[in-house]
VEXTOR-284926 format. One record per residue (C-alpha): residue number from 1; x, z, y. Coordinates in steps of 0.25 Angstrom, whole numbers, plus 5000, padded with zeros to 4 digits. Layout:
   seq      X      Z      Y
   NUM      X      Z      Y
...
END
This chain:
   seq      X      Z      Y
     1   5000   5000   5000
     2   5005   4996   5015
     3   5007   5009   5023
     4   5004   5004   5035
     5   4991   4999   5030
     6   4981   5013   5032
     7   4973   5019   5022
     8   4960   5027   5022
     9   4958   5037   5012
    10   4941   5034   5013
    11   4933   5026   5001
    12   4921   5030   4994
    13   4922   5043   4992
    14   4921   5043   5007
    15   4906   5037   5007
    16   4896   5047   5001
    17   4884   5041   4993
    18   4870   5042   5004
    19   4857   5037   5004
    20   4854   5020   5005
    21   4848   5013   5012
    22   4835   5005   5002
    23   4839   4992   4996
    24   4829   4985   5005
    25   4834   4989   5018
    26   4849   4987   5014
    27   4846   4971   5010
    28   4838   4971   5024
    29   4852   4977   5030
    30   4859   4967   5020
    31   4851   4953   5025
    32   4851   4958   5038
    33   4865   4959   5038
    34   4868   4946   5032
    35   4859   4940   5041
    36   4864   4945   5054
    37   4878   4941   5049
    38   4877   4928   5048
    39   4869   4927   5061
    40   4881   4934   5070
    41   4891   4925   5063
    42   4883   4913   5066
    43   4881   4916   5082
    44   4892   4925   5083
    45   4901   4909   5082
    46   4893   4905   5093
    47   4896   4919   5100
    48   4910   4913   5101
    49   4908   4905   5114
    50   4900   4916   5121
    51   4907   4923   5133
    52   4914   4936   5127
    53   4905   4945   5132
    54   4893   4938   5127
    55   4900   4937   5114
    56   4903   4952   5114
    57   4888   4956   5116
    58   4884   4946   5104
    59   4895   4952   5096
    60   4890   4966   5098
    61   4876   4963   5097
    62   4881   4956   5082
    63   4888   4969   5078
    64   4875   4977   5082
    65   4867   4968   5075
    66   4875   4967   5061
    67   4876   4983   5061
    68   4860   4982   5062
    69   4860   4972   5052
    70   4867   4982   5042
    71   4858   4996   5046
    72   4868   5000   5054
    73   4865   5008   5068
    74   4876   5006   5078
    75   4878   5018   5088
    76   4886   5016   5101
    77   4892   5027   5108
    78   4900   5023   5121
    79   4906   5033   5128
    80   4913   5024   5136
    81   4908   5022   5151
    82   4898   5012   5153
    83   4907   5005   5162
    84   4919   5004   5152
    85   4910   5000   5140
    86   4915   4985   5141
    87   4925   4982   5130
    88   4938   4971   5134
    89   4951   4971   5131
    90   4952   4984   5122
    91   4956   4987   5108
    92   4943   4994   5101
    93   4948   5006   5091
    94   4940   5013   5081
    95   4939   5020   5068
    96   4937   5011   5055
    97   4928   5014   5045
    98   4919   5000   5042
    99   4920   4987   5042
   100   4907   4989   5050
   101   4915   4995   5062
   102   4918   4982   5067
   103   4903   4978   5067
   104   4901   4992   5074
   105   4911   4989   5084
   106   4907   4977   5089
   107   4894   4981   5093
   108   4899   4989   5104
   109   4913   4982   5106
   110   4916   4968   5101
   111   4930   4965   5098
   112   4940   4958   5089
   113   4943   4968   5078
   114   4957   4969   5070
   115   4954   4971   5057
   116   4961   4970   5045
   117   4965   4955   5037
   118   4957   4958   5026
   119   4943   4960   5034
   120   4946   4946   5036
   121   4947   4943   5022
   122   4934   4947   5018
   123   4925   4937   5015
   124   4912   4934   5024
   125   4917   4944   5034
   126   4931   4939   5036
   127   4927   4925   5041
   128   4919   4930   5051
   129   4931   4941   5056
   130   4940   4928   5056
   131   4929   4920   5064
   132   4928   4931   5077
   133   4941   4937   5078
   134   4944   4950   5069
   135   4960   4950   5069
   136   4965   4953   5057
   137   4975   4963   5053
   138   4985   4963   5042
   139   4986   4980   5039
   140   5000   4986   5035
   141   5007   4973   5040
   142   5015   4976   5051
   143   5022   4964   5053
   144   5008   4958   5059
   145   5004   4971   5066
   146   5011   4969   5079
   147   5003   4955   5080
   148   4990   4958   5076
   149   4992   4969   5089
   150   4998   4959   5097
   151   4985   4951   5094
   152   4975   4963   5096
   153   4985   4965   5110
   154   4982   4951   5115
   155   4967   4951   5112
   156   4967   4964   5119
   157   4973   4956   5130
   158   4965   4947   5132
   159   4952   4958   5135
   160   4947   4958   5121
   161   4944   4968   5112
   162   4950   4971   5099
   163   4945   4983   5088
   164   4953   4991   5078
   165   4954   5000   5070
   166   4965   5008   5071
   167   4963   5017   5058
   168   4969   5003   5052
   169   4958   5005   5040
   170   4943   5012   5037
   171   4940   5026   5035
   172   4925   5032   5031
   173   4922   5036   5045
   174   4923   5050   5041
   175   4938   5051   5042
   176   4948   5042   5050
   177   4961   5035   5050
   178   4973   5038   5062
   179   4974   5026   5072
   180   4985   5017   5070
   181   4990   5014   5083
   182   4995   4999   5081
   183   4984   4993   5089
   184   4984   4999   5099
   185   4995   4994   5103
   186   4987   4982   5106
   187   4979   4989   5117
   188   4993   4994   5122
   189   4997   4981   5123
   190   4986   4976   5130
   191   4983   4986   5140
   192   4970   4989   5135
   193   4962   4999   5131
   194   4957   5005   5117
   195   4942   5008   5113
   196   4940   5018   5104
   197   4927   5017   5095
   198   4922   5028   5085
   199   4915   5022   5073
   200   4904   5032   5064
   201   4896   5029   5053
   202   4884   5037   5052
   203   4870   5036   5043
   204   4857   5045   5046
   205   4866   5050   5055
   206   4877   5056   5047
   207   4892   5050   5047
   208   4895   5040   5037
   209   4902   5035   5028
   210   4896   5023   5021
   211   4901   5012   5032
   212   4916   5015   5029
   213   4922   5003   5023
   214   4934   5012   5015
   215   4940   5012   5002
   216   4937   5002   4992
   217   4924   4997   5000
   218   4920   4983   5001
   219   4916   4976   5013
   220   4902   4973   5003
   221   4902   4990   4999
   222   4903   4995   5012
   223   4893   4985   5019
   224   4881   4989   5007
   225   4883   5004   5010
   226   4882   5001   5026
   227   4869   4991   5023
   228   4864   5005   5014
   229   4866   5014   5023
   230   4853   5023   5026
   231   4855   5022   5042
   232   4869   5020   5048
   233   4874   5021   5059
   234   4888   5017   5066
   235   4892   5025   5079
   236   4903   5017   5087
   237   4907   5029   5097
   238   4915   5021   5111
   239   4926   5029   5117
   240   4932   5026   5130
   241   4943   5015   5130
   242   4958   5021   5130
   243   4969   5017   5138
   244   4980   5010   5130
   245   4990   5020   5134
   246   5004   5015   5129
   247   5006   5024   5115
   248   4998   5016   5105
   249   4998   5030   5096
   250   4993   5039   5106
   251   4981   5028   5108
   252   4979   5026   5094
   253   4979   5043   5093
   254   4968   5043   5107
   255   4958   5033   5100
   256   4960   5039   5087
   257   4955   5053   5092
   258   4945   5049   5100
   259   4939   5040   5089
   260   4940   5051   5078
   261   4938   5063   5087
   262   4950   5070   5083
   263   4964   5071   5088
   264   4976   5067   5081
   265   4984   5076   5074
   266   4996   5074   5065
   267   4994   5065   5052
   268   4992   5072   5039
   269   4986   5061   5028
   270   4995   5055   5019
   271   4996   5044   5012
   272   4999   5029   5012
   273   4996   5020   5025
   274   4982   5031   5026
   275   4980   5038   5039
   276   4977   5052   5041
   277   4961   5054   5039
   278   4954   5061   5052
   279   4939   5066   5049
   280   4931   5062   5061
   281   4923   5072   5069
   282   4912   5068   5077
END
């Protein structure tokens, strides 16, 4: 195993067994779904030639629309100022627990996202990342590091936004990875700042597990227990933008806390390429 590639300790153990949803309404989610899919990929090419910001809107109406699609609820809480709510030129950071969280993240802040090469290898889904923009990222190589950040730095640039996940792999949502502070450095770079987004996973109300894409999952296994789910809920929590101060660390370390709620202390988990689980408070 790479150990620079990071590890999470989640899988199934981390998903306790809950009530479904009946068979009928999950084949409504399931049609549903596949209907809205094909519909946003169809206009969504047309999308293409709009002006940015009308193509942002229609993006974020889209990822509101597929998470509907599925039974899932979408909560925003914005704790920005109103007059600041405008996302350009920043690098979007937040916990990774699904591959759901890039549909969640788009419908409040649209953006290319970095993900990892083998996202875009999936069949179905990886033709459509390849078709508007996902940057893929080869994990453990460090010889292509420094140009995918020079990449992300030059988008950046140019007033776009770009989302990461530093935690460099999924967790359950009840526990998190540290920050790797490679990417930042593209905000560093480019003089902008970094947007910090909390992601939470909760049905009837409680905190949740079943969403997490972890272990041995299967894009297919984790999408039927999300379409199952009883009443689901994903809660994108918006902080105020951070200025990219000129230590990548200490601003991997300032988003890190403010997105798990607690402070950074010494690393105590051992093991090959895994980062030291924090349990989130909220």
């Amino acid at each position: 195993m790479n150990q620079w590639v990071p590890v999470s300790p989640c899988g199934v153990d981390c998903v306790p067994s809950t009530p479904r949803a009946s068979r009928l309404r999950i084949g409504m989610r399931c049609a549903a779904f596949g209907l809205v899919a094909v519909l946003v990929l169809v206009v969504g090419l047309a999308s293409i030639l709009l002006p940015r910001r009308a193509r942002h809107g229609y993006w974020r109406a889209s990822a509101r629309l597929t998470l509907a699609s599925m039974g899932v609820r979408l909560d925003v809480d914005d704790r920005r100022p109103r007059q600041a709510r405008r996302v350009r030129g920043a690098l979007i950071v937040a916990n990774h627990i699904s591959f759901l969280d890039i549909v969640a993240i788009a419908a409040v802040a649209p953006a290319r996202f970095v993900a990892k090469r083998e996202v875009l290898q999936m069949s179905g889904f990886g033709y459509v990342a390849r078709l508007f923009g996902v940057l893929p990222h080869v994990r453990g190589d460090l010889r292509r590091l420094a140009p995918m950040i020079a990449r992300v730095g030059e988008i950046l640039d140019r007033g776009r936004a770009v989302a990461v996940f530093p935690e460099g792999t999924t967790w359950c949502g009840g526990a998190a990875g540290r920050f790797r502070p490679a990417f930042f450095q593209a905000a560093v770079d480019a003089g902008v700042p970094v947007l910090p987004l909390r992601l939470a996973y909760a049905e009837t109300g409680r905190p949740a597990t079943l969403a997490g894409f972890i272990g041995d999952d299967t894009v297919g296994s984790t999408f039927t227990r999300i379409v199952a789910a009883r009443d689901l809920t994903v809660t994108v929590t918006v902080f105020a933008r951070q200025l990219p101060v000129p230590d990548r660390r200490v601003l991997a370390d300032v988003c890190e806390e403010r997105i798990t709620g607690l402070e950074r202390g010494p690393a105590t988990w051992s093991g090959t390429g895994a980062a030291r689980p924090r349990i989130f408070s909220r």
